[in-house]
C-alpha positions in Angstrom: 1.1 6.1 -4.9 5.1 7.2 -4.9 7.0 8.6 -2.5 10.3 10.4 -3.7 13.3 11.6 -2.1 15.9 13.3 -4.0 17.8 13.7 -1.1 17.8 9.9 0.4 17.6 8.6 -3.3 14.4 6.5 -2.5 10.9 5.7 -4.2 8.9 4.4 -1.4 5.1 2.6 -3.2 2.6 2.9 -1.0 0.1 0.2 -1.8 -3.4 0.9 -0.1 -4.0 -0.1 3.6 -0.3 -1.0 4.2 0.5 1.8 7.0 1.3 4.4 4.0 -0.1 7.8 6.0 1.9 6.8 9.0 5.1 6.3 6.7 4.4 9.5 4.6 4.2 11.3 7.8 7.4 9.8 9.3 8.8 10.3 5.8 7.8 13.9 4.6 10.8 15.9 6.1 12.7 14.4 3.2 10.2 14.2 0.5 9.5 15.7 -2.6 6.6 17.7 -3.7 5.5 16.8 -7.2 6.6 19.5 -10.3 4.2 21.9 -10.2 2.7 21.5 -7.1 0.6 24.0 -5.2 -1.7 23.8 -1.9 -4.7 23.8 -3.7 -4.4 21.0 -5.8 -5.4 18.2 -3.8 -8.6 17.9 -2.4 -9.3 16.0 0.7 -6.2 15.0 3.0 -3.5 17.2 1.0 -1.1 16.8 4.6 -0.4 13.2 2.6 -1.7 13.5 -1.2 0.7 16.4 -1.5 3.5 14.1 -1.4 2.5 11.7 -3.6 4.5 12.1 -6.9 1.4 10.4 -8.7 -1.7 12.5 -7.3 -3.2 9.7 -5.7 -3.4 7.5 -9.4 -2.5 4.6 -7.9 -0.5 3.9 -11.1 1.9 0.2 -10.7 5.5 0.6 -10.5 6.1 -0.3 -14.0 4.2 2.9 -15.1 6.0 5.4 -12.6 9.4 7.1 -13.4 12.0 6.8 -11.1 15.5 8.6 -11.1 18.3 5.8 -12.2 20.3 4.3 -8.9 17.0 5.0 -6.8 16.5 2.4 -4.4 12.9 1.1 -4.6 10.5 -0.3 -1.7 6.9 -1.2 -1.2 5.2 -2.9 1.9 2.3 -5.7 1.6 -0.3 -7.1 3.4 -2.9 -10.5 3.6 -5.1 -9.6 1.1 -7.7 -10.6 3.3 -6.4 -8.3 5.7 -6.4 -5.5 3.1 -10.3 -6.2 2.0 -11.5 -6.0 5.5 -9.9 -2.8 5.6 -11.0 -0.9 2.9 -14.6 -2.0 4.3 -16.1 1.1 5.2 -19.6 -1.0 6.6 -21.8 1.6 4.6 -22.9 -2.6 3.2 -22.6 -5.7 4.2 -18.8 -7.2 4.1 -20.7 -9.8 1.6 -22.1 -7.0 -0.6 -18.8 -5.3 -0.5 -16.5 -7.8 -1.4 -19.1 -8.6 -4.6 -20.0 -5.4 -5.1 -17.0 -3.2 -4.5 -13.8 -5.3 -4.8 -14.8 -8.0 -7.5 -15.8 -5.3 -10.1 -12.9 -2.7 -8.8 -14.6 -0.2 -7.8 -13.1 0.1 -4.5 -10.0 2.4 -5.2 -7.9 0.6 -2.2 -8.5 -3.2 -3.8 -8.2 -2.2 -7.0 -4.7 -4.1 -7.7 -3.6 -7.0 -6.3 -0.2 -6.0 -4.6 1.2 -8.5 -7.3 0.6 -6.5 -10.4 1.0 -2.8 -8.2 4.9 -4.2 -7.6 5.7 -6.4 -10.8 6.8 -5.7 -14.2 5.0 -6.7 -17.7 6.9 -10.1 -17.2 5.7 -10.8 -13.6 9.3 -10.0 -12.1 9.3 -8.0 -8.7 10.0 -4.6 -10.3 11.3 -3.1 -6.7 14.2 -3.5 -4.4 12.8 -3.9 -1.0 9.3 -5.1 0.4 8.0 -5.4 3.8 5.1 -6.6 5.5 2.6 -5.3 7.3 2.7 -7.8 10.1 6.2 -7.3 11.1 5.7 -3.5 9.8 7.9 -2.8 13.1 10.9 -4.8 12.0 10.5 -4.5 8.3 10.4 -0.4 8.8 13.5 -0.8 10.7 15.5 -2.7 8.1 14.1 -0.1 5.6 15.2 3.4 7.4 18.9 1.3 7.9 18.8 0.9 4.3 18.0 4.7 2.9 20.6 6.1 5.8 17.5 7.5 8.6 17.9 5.4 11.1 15.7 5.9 14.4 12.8 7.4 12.5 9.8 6.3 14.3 6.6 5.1 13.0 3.7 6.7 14.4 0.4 5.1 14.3 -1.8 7.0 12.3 -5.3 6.1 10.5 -5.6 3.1 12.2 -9.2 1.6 12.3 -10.8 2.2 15.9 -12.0 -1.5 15.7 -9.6 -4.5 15.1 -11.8 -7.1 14.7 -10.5 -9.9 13.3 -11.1 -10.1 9.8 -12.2 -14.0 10.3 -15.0 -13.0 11.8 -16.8 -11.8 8.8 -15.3 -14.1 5.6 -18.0 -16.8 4.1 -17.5 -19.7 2.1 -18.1 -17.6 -1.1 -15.8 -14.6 0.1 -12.9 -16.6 1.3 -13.4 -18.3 -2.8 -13.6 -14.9 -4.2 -10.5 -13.4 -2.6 -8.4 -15.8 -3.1 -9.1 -16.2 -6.6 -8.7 -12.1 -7.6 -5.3 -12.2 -5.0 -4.1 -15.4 -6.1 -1.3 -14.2 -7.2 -0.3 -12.2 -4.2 -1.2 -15.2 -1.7 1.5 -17.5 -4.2 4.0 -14.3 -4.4 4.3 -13.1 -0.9 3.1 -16.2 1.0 0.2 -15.5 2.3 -3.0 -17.7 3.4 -6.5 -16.9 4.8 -5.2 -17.9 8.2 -2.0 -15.9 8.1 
């Protein structure tokens, strides 16, 4: 999902379970609404969707159109971090990870972060990206960079429980995960322990 700004010159990816609805909210003053856009449009949460340039496709960079001289930024996550998640417990962890995230039909684990923010040749197709472990810092160094300084990050659609994730990954799950994120663990440096 894109964020745009015409006014801040910025195309802000917001990859799935990453602090996105607290950003778009922080971020909406200076958005734009998507050509053609009316109220109705969206279903669901349209507060946030009616930002989103792409509707909620969760389309990769490569595919989305961004103005010349925009500057581009994404933040990531431990894929093992993101799975557990997107869990919504209506299953068993094991039977989602199986189920839902091996076969993609769990919108939010879909792509790997890796092919959401590459290029066709593997090469980091944005300018900037965070993480969401030091979200606090890396939010920070982004607002300096677009010229909003001070813009706080409120804490929204955060799970009510923060287990940790740990506590539910098997042999087989910890196997599976790593092999569909591989290339996101290798990319951004990330392990099943951190």
């Amino acid at each position: 999902m894109m964020l745009v700004s015409d006014s801040y010159k910025f195309a802000l990816f917001h990859f799935p379970k990453t602090g996105g609805s607290s950003m778009t909210y922080a971020l909406q003053p200076v958005l734009r609404l998507p050509e053609g856009f009316w109220e109705g449009k969206i279903e669901g949460d349209s507060w946030q969707g009616k930002h989103h340039i792409d509707f909620i496709q969760h389309r990769p960079v490569r595919e989305c159109k961004i103005p010349v001289g925009y500057f581009k930024a994404a933040f990531v996550r431990n894929p093992f971090e993101v799975v557990f998640s997107a869990w919504d417990r209506k299953q068993s962890f094991h039977e989602f990870v199986v189920e839902d995230v091996m076969t993609g039909k769990n919108i939010a684990t879909r792509w790997t972060a890796h092919d959401y923010l590459t290029d066709s040749n593997g090469t980091l197709a944005v300018d900037f990206v965070g993480k969401y472990e030091t979200l606090d810092t890396d939010w920070k160094k982004f607002c300096w960079i677009i010229g909003l300084e001070n813009l706080d990050l409120l804490k929204l659609n955060v799970s009510e429980e923060r287990d940790n994730y740990r506590n539910y990954y098997n042999e087989q799950t910890i196997m599976l995960i790593s092999k569909k994120f591989k290339a996101d663990l290798n990319f951004f440096g990330y392990t099943y322990h951190a």
